[in-house]
TORNU-71773 format. One line per 2 residues: number of its first residue (from 1); for each residue x, y, z of C-alpha. Coordinates in Angstrom, 2 decimals, decimal comma. Example, Ala and Ser with C-alpha at 12.3 -4.5 7.8 and 13.67 -1.06 7.14 Angstrom:
1 = 12,30/-4,50/7,80; 13,67/-1,06/7,14
# end
This chain:
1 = 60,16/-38,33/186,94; 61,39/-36,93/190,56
3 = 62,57/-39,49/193,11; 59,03/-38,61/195,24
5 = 56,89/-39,44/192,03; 59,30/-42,25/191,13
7 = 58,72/-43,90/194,80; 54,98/-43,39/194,57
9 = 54,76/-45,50/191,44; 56,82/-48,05/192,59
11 = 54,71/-48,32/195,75; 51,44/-48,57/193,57
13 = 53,09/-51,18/191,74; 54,20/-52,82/194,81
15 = 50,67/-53,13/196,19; 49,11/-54,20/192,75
17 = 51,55/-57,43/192,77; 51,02/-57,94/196,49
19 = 47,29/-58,09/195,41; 48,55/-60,59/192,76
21 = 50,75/-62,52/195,23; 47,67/-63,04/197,41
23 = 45,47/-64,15/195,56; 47,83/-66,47/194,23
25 = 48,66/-67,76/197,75; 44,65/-67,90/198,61
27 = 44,35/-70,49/195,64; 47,20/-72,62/196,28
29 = 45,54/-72,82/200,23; 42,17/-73,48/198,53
31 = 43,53/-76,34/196,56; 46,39/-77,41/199,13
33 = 44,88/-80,32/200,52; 43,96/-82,18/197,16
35 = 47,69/-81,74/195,60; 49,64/-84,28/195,50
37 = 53,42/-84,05/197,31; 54,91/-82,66/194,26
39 = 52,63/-80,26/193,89; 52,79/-78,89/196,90
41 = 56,61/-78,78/196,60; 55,73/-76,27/193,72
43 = 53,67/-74,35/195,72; 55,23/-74,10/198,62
45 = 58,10/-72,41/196,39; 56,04/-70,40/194,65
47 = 54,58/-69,26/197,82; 58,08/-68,31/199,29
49 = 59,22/-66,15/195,95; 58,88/-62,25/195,88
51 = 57,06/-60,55/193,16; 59,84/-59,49/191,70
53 = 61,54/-63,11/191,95; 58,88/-64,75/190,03
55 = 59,04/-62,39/187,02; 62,43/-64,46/186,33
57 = 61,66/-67,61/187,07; 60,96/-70,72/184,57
59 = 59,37/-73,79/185,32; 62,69/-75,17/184,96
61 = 64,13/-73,55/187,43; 60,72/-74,26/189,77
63 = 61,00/-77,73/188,54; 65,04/-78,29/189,58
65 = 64,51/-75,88/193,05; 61,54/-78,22/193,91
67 = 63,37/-81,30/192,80; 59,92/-82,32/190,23
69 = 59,86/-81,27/186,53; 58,93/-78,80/184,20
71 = 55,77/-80,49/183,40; 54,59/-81,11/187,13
73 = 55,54/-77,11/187,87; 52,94/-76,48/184,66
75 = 50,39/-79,20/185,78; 50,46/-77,30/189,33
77 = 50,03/-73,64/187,95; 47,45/-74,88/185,62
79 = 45,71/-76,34/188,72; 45,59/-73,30/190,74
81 = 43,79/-71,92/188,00; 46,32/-70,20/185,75
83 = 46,80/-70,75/182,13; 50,45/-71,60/182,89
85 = 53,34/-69,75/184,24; 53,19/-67,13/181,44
87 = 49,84/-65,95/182,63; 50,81/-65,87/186,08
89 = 53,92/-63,93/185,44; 52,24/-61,41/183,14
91 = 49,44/-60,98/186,15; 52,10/-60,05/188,24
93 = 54,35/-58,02/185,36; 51,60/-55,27/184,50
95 = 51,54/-52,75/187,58; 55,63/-52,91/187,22
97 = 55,57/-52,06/183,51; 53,28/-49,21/183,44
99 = 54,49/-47,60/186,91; 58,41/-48,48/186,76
101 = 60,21/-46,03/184,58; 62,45/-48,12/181,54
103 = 65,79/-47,29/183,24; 64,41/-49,36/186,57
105 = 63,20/-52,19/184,53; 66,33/-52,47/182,90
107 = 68,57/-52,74/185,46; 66,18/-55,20/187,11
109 = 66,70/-57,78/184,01; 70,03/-57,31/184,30
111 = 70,66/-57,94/187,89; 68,33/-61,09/187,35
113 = 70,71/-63,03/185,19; 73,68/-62,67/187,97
115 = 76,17/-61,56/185,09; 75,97/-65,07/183,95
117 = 75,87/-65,60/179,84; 74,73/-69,01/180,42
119 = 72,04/-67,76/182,72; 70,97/-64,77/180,13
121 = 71,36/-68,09/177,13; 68,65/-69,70/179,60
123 = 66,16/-67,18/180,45; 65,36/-65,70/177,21
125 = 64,91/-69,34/175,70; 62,03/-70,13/178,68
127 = 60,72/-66,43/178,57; 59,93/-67,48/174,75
129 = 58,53/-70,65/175,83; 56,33/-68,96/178,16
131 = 55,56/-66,22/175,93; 54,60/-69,15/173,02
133 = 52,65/-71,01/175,59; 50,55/-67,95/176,93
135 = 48,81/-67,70/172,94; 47,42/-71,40/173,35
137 = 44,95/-70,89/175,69; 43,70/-67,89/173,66
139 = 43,44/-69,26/169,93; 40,11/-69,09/168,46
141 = 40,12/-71,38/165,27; 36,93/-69,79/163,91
143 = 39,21/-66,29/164,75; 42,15/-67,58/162,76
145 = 40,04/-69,02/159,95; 38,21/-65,68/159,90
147 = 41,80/-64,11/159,87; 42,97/-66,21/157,14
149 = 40,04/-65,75/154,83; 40,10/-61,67/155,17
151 = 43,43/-61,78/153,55; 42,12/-64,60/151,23
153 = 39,34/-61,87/149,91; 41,06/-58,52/149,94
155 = 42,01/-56,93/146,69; 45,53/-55,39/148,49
157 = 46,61/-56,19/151,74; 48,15/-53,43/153,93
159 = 50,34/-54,43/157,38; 51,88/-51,51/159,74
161 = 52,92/-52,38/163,08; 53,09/-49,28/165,86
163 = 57,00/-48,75/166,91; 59,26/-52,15/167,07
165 = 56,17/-54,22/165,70; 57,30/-52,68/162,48
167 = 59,64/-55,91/162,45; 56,72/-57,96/162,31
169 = 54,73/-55,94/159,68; 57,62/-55,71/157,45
171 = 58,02/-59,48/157,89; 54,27/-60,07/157,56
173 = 54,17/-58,65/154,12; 57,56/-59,85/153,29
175 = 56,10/-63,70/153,50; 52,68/-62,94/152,53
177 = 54,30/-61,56/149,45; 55,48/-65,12/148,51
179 = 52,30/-66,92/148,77; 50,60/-64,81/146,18
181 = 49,32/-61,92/147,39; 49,59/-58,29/146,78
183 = 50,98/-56,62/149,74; 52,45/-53,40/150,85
185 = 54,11/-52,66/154,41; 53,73/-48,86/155,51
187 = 56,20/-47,64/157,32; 55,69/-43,79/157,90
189 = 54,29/-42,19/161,25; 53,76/-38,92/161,99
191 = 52,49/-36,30/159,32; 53,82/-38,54/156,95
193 = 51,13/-41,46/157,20; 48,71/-39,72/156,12
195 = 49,98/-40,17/152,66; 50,14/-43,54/152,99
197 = 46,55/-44,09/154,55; 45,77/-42,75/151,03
199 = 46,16/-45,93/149,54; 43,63/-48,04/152,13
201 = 40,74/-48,40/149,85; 37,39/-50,60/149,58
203 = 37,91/-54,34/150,06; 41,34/-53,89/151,06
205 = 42,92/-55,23/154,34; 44,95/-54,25/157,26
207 = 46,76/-55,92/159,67; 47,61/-54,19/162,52
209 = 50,49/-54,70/165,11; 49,69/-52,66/167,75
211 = 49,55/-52,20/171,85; 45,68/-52,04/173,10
213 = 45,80/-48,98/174,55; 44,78/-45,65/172,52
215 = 47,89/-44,15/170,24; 46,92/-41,74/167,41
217 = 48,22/-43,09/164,53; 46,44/-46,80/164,98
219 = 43,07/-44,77/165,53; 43,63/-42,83/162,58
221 = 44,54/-45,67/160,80; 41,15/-47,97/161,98
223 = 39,10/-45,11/161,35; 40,73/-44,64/157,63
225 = 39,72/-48,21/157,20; 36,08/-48,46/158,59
227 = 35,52/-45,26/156,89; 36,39/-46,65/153,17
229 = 35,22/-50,58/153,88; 38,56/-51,64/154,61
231 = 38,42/-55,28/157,18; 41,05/-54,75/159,68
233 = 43,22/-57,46/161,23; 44,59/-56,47/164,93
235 = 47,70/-58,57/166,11; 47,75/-57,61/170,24
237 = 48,91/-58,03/173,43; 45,38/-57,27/174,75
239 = 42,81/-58,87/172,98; 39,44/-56,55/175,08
241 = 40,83/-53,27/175,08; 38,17/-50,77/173,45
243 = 40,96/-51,10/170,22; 40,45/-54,75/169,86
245 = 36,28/-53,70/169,86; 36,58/-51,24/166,96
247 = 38,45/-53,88/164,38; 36,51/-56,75/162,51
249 = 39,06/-59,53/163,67; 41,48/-59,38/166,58
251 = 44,35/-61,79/167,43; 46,55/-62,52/170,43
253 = 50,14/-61,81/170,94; 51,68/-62,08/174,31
255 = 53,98/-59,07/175,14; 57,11/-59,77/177,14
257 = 56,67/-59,31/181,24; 60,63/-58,44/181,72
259 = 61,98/-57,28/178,67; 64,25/-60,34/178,44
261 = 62,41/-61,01/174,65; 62,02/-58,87/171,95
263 = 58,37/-56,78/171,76; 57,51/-58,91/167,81
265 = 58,55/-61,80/169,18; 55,07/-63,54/169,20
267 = 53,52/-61,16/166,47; 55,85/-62,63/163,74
269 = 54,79/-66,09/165,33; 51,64/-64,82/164,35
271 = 52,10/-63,82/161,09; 53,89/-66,34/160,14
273 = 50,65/-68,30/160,99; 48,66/-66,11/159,01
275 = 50,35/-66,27/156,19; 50,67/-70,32/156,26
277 = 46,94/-70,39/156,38; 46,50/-68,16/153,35
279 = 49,12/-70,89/151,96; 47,37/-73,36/153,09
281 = 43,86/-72,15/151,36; 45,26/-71,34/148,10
283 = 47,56/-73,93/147,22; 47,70/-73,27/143,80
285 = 48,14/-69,46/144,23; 51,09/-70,52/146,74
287 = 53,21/-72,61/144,26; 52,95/-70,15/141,06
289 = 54,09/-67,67/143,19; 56,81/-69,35/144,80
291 = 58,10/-70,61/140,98; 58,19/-67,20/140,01
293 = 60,46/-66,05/143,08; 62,47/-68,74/142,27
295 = 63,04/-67,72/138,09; 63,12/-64,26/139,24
297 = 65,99/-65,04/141,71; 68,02/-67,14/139,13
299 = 67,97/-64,00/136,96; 69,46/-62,35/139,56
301 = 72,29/-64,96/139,87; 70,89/-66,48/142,58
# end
């Protein structure tokens, strides 16, 4: 990208989170008169932090700068009408992801931990908080149980996650493996999957880790499905894109605003829910499989 195209992003993405920024100041004056001292401590900070600036922050760090605590800066977002500080952040986060190129964004997390290791030890510990804490709001039991009860029913279950979500689809069918079921991970893209669609039959399913916008090989791979009675499982960061409409169950996975957490981070959180459901469900299933892991590793010398 040239430096002309470069600073035309950036200024979309500048007025996007300006857009962001005032709305979130028109809520905070909305509300200011019913908040309590504390509260308005936290908003009064919030209110004096750049876009940019609040990408990085925690509620701990809101909580010590405002001299309150992590719970009041979360009671206070919540208020304002926010899910918590994930949501907030993320609002903020998408016009800089999708108009800053990845070189920008990097340097931006790294200038934002101040060459500090106990700063960087900090920040990616309350980025996954705030990651984990944006799914709450979110969770559908009747979705999970749904979910759960696909995977329950299928005759072979198939996971592939679209670039580094392979790490939670390999994962996925790693654990899903040892609570009784018969599983298999693909892992080719490219002229390659085809081969491996192949093997997507009738009453099979497919869980998906992918983004929610439009990439060939997750339509393919949806179509391949509906087209041979396949249910399909999508694991996402955006739970009403037109993907998300074309699969029979779809769950949430908060995506990282700043880069500071790994992309799976919440999809193996996910799976790992999943597959403790299925668990859960078949007890009995659960336990002969895990005894034969167990003989099979003592044959191994394990």
């Amino acid at each position: 990208m040239d430096e002309s195209r470069d600073g035309s992003a950036n200024g979309v993405a500048a007025a996007s989170s300006a857009d962001v920024i005032a709305d979130l100041r028109a809520r905070i004056r909305e509300r200011w008169e019913g908040f309590s001292p504390a509260a308005r401590a936290v908003s009064r900070s919030l209110t004096e932090r750049t876009a940019e600036e609040l990408l990085f922050l925690s509620a701990a760090d809101l909580g010590a700068e405002t001299k309150t605590s992590n719970a009041t800066v979360i009671r206070t977002v919540q208020a304002l009408g926010y899910s918590g500080l994930a949501e907030l952040k993320a609002k903020i986060a998408a016009p800089f992801t999708q108009a800053n190129r990845p070189v920008v964004r990097a340097r931006k997390r790294v200038e934002s931990t101040g060459g500090d290791l106990a700063s960087v030890w900090h920040q990616v510990l309350a980025e996954s908080m705030d990651r984990l804490e944006l799914m709450q709001p979110t969770f559908s039991l009747e979705t999970y149980q749904h979910a759960v009860q696909l995977l329950l029913d299928a005759k072979h279950t198939l996971t592939y996650g679209f670039g580094a979500s392979f790490v939670a689809a390999d994962h996925l069918a790693l654990v899903l493996r040892r609570v009784g079921l018969r599983v298999t991970a693909l892992e080719a893209g490219g002229f390659r999957l085809a081969d491996d669609l192949l093997a997507i039959g009738p009453g099979d399913a497919v869980v998906l880790f992918a983004p929610g916008r439009s990439v060939i090989e997750v339509d393919v791979l949806v179509d391949r499905a509906r087209d041979v009675g396949a249910a399909t499982v999508l694991v996402t960061e955006d739970p009403g894109s037109k993907l998300a409409r074309a699969v029979t169950v779809t769950l949430h996975s908060p995506t990282t605003p700043t880069g500071l957490t790994g992309e799976p981070l919440t999809s193996i959180v996910v799976g790992d829910v999943l597959a403790q459901g299925v668990a859960t469900l078949a007890a009995e299933r659960s336990v002969e499989a895990s005894e034969q892991l167990t003989a099979l590793r003592r044959r191994l010398g394990f």
